[in-house]
DSSP file (Angstrom, degrees, kcal/mol; ACC not computed):
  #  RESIDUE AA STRUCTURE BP1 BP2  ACC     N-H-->O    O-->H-N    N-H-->O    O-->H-N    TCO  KAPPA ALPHA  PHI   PSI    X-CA   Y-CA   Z-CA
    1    1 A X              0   0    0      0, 0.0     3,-0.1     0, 0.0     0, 0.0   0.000 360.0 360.0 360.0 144.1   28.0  -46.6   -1.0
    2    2 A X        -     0   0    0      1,-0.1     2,-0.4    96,-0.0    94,-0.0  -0.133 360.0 -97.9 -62.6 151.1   26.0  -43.5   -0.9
    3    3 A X        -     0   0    0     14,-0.2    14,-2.1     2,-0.0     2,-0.2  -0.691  32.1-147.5 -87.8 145.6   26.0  -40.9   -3.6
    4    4 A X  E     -A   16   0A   0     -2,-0.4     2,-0.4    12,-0.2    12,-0.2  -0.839  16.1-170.3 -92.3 138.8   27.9  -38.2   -3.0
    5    5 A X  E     -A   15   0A   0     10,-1.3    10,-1.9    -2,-0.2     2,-0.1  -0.972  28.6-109.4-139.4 169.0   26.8  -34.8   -4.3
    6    6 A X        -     0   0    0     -2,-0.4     2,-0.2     8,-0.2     8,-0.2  -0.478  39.0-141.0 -81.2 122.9   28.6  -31.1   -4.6
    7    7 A X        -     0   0    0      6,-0.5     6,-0.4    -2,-0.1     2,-0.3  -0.312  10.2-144.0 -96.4-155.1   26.9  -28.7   -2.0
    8    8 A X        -     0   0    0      3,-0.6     3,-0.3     4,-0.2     2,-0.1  -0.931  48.2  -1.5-162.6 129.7   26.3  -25.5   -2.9
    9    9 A X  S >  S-     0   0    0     -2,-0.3     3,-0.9     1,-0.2    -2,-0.1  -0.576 118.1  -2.7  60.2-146.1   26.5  -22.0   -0.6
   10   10 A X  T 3  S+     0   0    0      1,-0.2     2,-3.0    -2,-0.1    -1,-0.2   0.994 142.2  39.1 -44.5 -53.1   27.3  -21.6    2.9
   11   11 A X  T 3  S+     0   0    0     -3,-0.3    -3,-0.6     2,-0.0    -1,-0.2  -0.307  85.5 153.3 -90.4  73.6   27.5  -25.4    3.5
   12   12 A X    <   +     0   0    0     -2,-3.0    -4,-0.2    -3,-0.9     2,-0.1  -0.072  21.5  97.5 -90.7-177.9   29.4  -26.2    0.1
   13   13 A X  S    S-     0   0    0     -6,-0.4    -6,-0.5     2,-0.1     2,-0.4  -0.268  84.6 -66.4 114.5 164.8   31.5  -29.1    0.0
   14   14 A X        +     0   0    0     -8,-0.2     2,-0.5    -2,-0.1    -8,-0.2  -0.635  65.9 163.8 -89.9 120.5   31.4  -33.0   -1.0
   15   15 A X  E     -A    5   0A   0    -10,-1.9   -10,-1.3    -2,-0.4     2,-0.1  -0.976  40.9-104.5-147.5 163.3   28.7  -34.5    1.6
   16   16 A X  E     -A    4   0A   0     -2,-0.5     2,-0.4   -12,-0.2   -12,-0.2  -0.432  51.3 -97.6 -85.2 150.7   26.6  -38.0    1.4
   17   17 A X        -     0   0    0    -14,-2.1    80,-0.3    -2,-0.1     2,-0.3  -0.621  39.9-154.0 -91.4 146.1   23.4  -37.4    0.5
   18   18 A X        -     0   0    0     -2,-0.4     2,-0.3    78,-0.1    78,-0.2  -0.856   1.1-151.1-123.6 157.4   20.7  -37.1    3.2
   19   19 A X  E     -B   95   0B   0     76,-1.4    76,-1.7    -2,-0.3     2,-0.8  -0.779  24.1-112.0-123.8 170.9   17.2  -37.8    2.9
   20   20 A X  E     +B   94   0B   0     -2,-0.3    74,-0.3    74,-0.2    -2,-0.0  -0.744  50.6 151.0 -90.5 109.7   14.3  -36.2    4.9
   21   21 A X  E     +     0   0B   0     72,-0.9    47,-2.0    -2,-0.8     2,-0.3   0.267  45.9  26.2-150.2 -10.4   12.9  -39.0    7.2
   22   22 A X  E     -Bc  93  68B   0     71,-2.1    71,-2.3    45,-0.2     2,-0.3  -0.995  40.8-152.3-164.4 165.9   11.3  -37.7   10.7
   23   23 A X  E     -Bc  92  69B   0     45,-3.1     2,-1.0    -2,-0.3    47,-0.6  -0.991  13.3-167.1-139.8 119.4    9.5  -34.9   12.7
   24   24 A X  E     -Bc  91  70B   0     67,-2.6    67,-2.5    -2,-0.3     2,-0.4  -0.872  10.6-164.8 -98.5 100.1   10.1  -35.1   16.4
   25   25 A X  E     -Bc  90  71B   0     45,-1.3    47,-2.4    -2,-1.0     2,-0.4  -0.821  12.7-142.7 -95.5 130.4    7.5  -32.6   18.0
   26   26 A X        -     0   0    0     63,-2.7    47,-0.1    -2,-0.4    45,-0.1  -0.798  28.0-175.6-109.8 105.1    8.3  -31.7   21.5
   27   27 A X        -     0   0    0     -2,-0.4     3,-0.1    61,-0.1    63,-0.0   0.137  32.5-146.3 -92.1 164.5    5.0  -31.5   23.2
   28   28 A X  S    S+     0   0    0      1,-0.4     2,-0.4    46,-0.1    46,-0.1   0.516  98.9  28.9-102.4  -2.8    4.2  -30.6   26.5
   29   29 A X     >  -     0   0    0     44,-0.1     4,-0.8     1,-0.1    -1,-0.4  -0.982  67.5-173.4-132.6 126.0    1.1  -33.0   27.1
   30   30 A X  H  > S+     0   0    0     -2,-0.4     4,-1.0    24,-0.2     5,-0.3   0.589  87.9  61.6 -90.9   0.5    2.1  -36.0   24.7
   31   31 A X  H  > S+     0   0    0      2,-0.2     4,-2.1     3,-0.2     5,-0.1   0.938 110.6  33.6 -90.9 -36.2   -1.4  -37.2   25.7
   32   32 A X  H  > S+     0   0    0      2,-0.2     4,-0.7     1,-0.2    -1,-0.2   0.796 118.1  58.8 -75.3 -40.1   -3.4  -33.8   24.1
   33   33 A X  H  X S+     0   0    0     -4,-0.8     4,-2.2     2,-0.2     5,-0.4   0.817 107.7  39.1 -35.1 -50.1   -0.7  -34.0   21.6
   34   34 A X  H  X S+     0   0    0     -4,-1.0     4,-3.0     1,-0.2     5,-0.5   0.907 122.4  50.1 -80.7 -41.6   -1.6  -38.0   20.2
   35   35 A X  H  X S+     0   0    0     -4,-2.1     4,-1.4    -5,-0.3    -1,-0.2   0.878 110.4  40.2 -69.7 -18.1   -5.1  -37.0   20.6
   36   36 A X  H  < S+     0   0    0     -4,-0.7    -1,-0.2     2,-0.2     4,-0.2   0.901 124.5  40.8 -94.0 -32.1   -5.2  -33.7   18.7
   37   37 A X  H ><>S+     0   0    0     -4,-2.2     5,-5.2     1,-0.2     3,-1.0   0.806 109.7  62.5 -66.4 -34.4   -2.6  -35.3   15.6
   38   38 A X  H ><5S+     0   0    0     -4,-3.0     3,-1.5    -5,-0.4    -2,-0.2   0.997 101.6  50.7 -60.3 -49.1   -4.9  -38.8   16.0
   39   39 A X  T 3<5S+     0   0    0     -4,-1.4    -1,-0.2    -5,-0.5    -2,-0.2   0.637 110.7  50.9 -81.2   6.0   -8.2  -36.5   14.7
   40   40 A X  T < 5S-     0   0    0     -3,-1.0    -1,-0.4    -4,-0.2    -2,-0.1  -0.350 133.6 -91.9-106.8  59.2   -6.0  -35.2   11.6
   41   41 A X  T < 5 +     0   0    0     -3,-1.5    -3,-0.2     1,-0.1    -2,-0.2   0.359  68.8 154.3  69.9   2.6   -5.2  -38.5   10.8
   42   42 A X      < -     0   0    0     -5,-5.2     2,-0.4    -8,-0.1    -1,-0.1  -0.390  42.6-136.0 -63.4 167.0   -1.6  -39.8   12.6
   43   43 A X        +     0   0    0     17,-0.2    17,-2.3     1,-0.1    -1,-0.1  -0.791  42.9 156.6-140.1  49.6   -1.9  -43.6   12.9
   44   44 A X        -     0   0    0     -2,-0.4    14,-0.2    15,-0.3     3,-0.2   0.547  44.4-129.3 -92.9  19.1   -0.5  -44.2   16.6
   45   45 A X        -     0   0    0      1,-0.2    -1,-0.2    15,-0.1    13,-0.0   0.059  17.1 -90.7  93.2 174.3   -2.2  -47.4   17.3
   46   46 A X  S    S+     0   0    0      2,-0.0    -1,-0.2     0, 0.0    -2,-0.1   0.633  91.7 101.7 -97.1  -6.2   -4.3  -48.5   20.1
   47   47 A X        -     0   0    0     -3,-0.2     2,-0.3     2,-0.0     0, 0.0  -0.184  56.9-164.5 -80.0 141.0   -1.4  -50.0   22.3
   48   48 A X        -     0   0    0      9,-0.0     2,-0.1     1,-0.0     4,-0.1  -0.991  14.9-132.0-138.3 167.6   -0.6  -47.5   25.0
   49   49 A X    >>  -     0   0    0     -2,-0.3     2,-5.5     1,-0.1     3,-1.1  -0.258  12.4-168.9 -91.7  31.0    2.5  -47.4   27.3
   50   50 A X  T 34 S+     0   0    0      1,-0.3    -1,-0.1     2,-0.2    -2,-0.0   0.296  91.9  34.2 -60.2   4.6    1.7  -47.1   30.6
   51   51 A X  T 3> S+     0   0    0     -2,-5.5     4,-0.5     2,-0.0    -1,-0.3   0.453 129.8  34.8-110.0 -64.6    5.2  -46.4   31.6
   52   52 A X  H X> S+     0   0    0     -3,-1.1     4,-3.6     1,-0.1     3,-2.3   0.883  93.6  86.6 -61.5 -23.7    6.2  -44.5   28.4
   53   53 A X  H 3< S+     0   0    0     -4,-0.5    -1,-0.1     1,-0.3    -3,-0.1   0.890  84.2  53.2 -61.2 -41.6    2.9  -42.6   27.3
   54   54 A X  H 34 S+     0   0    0      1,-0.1    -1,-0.3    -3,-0.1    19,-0.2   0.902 125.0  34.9 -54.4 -24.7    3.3  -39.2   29.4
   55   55 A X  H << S+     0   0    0     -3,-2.3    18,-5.0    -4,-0.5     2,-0.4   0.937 123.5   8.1 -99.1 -59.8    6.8  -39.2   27.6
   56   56 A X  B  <  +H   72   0C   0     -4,-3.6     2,-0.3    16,-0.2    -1,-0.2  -0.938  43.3 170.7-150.8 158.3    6.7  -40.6   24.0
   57   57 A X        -     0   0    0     14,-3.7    14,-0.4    -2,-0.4     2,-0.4  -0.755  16.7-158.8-124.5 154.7    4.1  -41.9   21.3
   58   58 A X        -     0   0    0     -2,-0.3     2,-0.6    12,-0.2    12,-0.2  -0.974  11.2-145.6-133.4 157.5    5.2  -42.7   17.6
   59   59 A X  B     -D   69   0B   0     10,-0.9    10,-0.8    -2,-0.4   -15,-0.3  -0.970  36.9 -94.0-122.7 119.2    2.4  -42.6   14.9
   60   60 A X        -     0   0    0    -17,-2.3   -17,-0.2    -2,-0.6   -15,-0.1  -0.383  25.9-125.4 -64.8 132.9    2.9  -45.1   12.3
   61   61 A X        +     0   0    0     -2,-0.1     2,-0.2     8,-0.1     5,-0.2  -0.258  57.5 121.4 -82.2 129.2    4.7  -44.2    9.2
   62   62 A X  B >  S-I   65   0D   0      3,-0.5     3,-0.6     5,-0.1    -1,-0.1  -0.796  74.6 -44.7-167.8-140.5    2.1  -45.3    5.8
   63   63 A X  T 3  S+     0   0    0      1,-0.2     3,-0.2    -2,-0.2    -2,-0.1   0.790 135.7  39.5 -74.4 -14.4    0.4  -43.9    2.9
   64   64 A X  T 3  S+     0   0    0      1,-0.2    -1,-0.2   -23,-0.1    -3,-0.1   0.429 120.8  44.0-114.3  12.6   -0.9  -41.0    4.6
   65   65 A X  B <   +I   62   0D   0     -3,-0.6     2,-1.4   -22,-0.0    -3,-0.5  -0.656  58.9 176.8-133.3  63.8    2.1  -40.4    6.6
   66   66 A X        +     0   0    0     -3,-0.2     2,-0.2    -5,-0.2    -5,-0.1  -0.060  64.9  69.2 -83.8  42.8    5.6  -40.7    4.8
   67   67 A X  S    S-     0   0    0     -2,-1.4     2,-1.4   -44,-0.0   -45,-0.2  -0.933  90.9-114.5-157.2 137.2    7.6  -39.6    7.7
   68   68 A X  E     -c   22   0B   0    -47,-2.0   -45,-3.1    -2,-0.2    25,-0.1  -0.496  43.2-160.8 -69.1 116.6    8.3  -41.3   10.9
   69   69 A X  E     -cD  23  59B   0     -2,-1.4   -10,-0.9   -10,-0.8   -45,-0.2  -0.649  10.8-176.5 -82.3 174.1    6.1  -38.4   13.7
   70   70 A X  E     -c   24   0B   0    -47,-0.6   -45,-1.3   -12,-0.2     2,-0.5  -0.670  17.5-151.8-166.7  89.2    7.3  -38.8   16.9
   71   71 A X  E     -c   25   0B   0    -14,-0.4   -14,-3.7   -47,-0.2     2,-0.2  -0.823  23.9-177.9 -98.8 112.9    5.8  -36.8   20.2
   72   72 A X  B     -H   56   0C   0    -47,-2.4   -16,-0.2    -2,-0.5   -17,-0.1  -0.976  27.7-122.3-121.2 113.5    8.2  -36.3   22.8
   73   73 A X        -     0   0    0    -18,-5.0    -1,-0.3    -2,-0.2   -44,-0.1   0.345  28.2-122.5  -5.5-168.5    8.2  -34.8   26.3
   74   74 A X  S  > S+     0   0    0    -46,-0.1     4,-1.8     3,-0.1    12,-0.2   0.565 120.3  53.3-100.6 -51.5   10.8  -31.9   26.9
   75   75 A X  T  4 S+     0   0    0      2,-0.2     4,-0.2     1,-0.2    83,-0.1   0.469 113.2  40.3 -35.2 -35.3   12.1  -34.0   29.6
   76   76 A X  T  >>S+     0   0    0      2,-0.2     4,-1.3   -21,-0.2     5,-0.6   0.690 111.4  57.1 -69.6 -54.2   12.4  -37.1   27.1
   77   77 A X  H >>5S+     0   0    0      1,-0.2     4,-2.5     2,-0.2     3,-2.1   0.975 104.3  54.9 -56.8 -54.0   13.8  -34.6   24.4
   78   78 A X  H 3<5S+     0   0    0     -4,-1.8     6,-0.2     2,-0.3    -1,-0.2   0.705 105.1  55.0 -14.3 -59.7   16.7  -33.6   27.3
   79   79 A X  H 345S+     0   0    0     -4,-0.2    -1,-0.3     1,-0.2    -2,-0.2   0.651 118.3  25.5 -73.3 -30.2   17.7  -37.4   27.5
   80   80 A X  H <<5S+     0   0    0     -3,-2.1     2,-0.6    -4,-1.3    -2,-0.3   0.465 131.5  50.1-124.6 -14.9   18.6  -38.4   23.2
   81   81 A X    ><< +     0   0    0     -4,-2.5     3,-1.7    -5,-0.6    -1,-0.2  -0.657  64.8 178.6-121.0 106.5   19.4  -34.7   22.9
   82   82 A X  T 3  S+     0   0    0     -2,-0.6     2,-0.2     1,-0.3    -1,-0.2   0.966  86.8  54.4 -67.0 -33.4   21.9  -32.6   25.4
   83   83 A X  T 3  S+     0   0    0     34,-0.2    -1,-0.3    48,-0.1    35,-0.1   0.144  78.2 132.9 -85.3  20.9   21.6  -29.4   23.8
   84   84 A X    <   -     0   0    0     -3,-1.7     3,-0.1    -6,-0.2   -10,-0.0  -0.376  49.9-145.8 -54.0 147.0   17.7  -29.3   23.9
   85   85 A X        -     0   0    0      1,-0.5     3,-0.1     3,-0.2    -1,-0.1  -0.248  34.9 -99.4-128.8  19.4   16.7  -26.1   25.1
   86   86 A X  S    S+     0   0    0    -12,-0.2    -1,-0.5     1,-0.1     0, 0.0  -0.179  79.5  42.1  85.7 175.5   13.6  -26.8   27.1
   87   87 A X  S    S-     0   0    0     -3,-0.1    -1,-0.1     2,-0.0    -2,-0.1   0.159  96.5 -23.1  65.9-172.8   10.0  -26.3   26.1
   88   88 A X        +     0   0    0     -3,-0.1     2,-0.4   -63,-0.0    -3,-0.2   0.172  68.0 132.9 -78.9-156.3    8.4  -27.1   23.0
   89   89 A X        -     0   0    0    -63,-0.1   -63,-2.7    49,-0.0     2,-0.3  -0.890  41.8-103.7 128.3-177.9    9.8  -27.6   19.7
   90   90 A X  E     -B   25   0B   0     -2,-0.4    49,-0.6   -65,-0.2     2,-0.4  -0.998  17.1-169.8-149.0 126.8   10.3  -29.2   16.6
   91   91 A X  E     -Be  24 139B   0    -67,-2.5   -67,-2.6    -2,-0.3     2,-0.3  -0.985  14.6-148.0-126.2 141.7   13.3  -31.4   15.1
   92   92 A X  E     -Be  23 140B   0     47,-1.3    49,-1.2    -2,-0.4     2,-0.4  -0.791  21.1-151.5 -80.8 128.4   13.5  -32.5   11.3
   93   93 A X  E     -Be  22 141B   0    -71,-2.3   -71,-2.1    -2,-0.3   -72,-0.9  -0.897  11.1-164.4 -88.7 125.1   15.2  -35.8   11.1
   94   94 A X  E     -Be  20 142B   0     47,-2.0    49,-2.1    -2,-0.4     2,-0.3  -0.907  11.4-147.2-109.6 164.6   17.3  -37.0    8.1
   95   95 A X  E     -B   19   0B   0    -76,-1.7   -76,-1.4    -2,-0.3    49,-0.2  -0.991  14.1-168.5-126.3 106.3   18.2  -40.6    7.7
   96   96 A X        -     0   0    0     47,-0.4    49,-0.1    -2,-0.3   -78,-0.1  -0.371  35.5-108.0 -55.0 150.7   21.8  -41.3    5.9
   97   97 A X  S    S+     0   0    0    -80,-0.3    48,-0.5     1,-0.2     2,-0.4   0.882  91.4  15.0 -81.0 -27.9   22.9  -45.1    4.7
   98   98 A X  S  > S-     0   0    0      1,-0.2     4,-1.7    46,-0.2    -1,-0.2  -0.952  72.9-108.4-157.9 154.4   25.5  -45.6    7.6
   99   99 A X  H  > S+     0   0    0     -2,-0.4     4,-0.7     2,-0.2     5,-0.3   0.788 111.2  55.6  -2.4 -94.7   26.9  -44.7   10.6
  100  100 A X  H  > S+     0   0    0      2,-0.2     4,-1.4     3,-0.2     5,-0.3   0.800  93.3  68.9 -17.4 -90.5   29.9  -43.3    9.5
  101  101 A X  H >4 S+     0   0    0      2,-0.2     3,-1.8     3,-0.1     4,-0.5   0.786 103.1  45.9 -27.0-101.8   28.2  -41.0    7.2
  102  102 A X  H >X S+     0   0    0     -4,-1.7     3,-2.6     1,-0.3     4,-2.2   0.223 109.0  53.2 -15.8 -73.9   26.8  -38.9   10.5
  103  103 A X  H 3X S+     0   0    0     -4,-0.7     4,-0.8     1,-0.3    -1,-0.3   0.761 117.2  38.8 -67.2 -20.8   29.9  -38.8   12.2
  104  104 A X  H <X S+     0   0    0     -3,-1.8     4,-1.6    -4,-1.4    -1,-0.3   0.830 115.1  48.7-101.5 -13.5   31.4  -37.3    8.9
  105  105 A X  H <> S+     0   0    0     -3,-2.6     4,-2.1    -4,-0.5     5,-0.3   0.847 116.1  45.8 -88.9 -32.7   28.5  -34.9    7.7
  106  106 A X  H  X S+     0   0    0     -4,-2.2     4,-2.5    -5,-0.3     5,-0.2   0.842 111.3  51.4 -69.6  -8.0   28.3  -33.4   11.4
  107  107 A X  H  X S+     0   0    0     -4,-0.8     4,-2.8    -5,-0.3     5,-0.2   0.993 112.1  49.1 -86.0 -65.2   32.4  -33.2   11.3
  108  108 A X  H  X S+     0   0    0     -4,-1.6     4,-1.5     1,-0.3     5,-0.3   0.871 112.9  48.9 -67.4 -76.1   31.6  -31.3    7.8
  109  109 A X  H >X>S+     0   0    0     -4,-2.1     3,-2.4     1,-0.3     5,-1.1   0.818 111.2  51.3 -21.9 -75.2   28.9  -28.9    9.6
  110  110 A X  H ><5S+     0   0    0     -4,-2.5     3,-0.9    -5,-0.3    -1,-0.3   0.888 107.8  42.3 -31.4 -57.7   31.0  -28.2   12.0
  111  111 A X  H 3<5S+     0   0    0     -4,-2.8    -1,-0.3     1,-0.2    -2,-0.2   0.852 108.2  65.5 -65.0 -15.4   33.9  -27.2   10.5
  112  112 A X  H <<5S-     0   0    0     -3,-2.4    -1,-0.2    -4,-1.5    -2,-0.2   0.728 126.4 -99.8 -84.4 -15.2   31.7  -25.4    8.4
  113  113 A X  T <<5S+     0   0    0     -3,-0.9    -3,-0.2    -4,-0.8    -2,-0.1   0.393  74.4 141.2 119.4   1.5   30.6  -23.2   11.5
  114  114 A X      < -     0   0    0     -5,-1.1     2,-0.3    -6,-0.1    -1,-0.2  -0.162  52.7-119.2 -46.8 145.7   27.6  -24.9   12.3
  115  115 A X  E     -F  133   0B   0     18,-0.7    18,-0.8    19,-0.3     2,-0.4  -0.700  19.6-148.4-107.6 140.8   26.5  -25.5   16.1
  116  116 A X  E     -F  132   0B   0     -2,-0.3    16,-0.2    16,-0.2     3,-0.2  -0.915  12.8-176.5 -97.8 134.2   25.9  -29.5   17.6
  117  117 A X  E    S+     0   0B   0     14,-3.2     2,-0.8    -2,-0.4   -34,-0.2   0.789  79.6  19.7-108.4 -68.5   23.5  -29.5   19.9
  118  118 A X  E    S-F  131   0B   0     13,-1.4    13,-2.2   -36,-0.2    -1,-0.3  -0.918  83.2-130.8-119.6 115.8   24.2  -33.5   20.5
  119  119 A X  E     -     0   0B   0     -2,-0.8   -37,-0.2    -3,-0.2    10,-0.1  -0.527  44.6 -83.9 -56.2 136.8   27.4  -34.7   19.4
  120  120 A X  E     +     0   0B   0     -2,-0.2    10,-0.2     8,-0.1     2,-0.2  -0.181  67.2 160.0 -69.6 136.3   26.8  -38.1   17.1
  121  121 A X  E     -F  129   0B   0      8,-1.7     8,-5.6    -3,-0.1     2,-0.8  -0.929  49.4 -88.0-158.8 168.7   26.5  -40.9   19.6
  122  122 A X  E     -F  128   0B   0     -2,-0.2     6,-0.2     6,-0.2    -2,-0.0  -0.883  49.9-140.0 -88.2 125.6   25.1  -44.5   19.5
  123  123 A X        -     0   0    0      4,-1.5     3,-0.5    -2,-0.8   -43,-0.0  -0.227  20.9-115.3 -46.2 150.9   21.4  -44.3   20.6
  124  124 A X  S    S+     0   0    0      1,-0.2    28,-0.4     2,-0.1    -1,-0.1   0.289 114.9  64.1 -55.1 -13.2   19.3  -46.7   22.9
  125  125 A X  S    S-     0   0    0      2,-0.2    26,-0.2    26,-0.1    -1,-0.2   0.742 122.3-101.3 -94.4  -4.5   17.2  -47.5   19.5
  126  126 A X  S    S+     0   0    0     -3,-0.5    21,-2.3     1,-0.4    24,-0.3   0.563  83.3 113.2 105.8   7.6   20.2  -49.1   17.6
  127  127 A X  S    S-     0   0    0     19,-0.3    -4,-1.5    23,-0.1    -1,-0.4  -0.664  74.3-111.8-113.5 160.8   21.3  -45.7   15.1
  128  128 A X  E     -F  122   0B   0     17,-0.3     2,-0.4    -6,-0.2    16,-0.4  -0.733  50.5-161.4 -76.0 123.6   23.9  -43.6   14.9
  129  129 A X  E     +F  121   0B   0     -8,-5.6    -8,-1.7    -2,-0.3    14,-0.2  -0.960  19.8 164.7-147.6 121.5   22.3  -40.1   16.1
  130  130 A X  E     - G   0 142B   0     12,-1.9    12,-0.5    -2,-0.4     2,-0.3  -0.787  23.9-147.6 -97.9 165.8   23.2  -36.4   16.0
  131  131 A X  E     -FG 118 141B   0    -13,-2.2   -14,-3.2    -2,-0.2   -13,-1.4  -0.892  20.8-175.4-146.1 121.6   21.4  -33.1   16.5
  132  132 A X  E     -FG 116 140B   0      8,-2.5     8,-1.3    -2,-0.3     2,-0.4  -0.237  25.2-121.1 -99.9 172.6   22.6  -30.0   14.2
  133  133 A X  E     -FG 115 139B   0    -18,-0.8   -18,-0.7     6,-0.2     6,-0.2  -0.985  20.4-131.3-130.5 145.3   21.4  -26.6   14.5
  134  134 A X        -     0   0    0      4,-3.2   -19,-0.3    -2,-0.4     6,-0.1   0.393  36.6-101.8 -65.0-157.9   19.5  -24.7   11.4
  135  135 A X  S    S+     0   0    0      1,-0.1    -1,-0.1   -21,-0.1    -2,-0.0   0.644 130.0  53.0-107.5 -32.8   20.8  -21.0   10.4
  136  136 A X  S    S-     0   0    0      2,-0.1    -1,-0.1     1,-0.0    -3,-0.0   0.666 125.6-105.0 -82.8 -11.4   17.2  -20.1   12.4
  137  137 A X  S    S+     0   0    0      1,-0.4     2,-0.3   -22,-0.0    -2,-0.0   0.792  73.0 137.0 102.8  19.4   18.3  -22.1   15.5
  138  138 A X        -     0   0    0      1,-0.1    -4,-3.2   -49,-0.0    -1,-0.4  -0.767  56.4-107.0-107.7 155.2   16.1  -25.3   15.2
  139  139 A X  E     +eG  91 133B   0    -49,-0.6   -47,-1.3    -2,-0.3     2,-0.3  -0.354  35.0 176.8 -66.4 143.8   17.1  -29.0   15.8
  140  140 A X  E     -eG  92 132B   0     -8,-1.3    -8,-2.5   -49,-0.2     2,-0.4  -0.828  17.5-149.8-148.7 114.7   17.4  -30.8   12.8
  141  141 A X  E     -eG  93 131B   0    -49,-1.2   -47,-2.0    -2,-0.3     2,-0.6  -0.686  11.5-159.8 -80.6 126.9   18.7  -34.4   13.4
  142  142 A X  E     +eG  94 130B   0    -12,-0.5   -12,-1.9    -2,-0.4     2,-0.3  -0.969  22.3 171.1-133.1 111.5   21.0  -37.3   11.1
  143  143 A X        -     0   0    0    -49,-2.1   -47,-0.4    -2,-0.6   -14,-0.2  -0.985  28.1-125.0-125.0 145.1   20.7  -40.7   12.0
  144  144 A X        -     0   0    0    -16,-0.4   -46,-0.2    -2,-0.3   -47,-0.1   0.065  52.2 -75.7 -41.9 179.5   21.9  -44.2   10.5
  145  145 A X        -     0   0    0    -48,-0.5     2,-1.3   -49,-0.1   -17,-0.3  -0.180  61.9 -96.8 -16.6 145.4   19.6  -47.0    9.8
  146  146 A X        -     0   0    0    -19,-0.1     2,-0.9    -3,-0.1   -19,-0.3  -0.805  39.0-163.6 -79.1 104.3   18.6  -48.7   13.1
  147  147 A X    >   -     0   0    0    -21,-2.3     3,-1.5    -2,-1.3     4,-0.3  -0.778  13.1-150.0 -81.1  97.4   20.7  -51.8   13.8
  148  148 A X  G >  S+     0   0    0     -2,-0.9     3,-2.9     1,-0.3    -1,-0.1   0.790  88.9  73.6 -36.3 -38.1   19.3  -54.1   16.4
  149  149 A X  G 3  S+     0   0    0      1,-0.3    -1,-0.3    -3,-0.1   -23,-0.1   0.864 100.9  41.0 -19.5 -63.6   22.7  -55.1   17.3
  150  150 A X  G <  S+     0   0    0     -3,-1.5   -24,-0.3   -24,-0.3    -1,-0.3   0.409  81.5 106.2 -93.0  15.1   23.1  -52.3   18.7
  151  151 A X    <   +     0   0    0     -3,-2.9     2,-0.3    -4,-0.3   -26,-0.1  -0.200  42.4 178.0 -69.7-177.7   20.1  -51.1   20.8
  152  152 A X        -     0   0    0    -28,-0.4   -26,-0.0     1,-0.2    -2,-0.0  -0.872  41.9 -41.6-165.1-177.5   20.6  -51.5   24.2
  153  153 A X        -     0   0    0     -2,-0.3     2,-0.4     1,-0.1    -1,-0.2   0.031  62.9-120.9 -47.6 151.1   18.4  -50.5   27.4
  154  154 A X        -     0   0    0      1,-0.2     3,-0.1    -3,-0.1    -1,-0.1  -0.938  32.2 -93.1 -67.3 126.3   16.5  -47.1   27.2
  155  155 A X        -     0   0    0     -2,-0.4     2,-0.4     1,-0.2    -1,-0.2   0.465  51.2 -98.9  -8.9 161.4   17.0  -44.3   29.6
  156  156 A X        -     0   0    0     -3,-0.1     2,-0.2     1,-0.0    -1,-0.2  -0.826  57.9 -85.0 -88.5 138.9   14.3  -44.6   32.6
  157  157 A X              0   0    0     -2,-0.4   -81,-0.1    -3,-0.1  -105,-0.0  -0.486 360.0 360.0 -54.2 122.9   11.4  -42.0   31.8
  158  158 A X              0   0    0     -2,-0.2    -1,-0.1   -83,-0.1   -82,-0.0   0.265 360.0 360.0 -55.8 360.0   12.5  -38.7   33.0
């Protein structure tokens, strides 16, 4: 079970603890994007997608990178988030031990007056996935652990 800890302010209240675990940049060229992150050092590999690449890249996560990045279309961003708001952007990803936990810290948010941009749903990668909105009006996303079980097909590229 997760530790539980006492929040404190606005968003007080008994909430599983979440830890900070991705950055979803939404580009508008992912290609100028991988290229301009590759020459500070992201780690996306040499593999390219020729169906996915205009849309999304991941940079592998390692010593010099301790967060999953992630460069996504707007068009992409649209599809795993409804309340995306066009353009470019940025979402913070935390990563929770289970399911459950999201559906009960975005129930908490909520009630607490918070906005959902994407209601907690199962993802095409196999997590449990929401998208909250910050007190400044950026996405900040809580997903489970990935379960293979549960991926199923991904969306067609937008």
């Amino acid at each position: 079970m997760t530790p539980r800890r006492p929040g404190s302010g606005r968003y007080g209240g008994d909430v599983a603890v979440a830890r900070l675990d991705q950055l979803n940049l939404v580009v508008h060229d992912v290609a100028a994007s991988r290229a301009f992150y590759a020459r500070l050092g992201l780690d996306f590999g040499d593999e390219r997608d020729p169906v996915w690449d205009a849309h999304h890249v991941s940079a592998r996560a390692g010593d010099t990178t301790p967060l999953d990045v992630d460069l996504d279309s707007a068009s992409f961003a649209a599809q795993w988030n409804q309340g995306w708001s066009g353009g470019a952007g940025a979402i913070l990803g935390f990563k929770v031990d289970t399911r459950d936990e999201v559906d009960a810290l975005v129930a908490a948010l909520a009630a607490e007056g918070v906005a959902v941009q994407q209601a907690p749903y199962d993802a095409f990668w196999g997590a449990r996935y929401a998208v909250v909105t910050d007190p400044d009006g950026n996405g900040v996303g809580i997903m489970s652990p990935v379960d293979p079980a549960r991926r199923h097909p991904s969306p067609t590229p937008p």
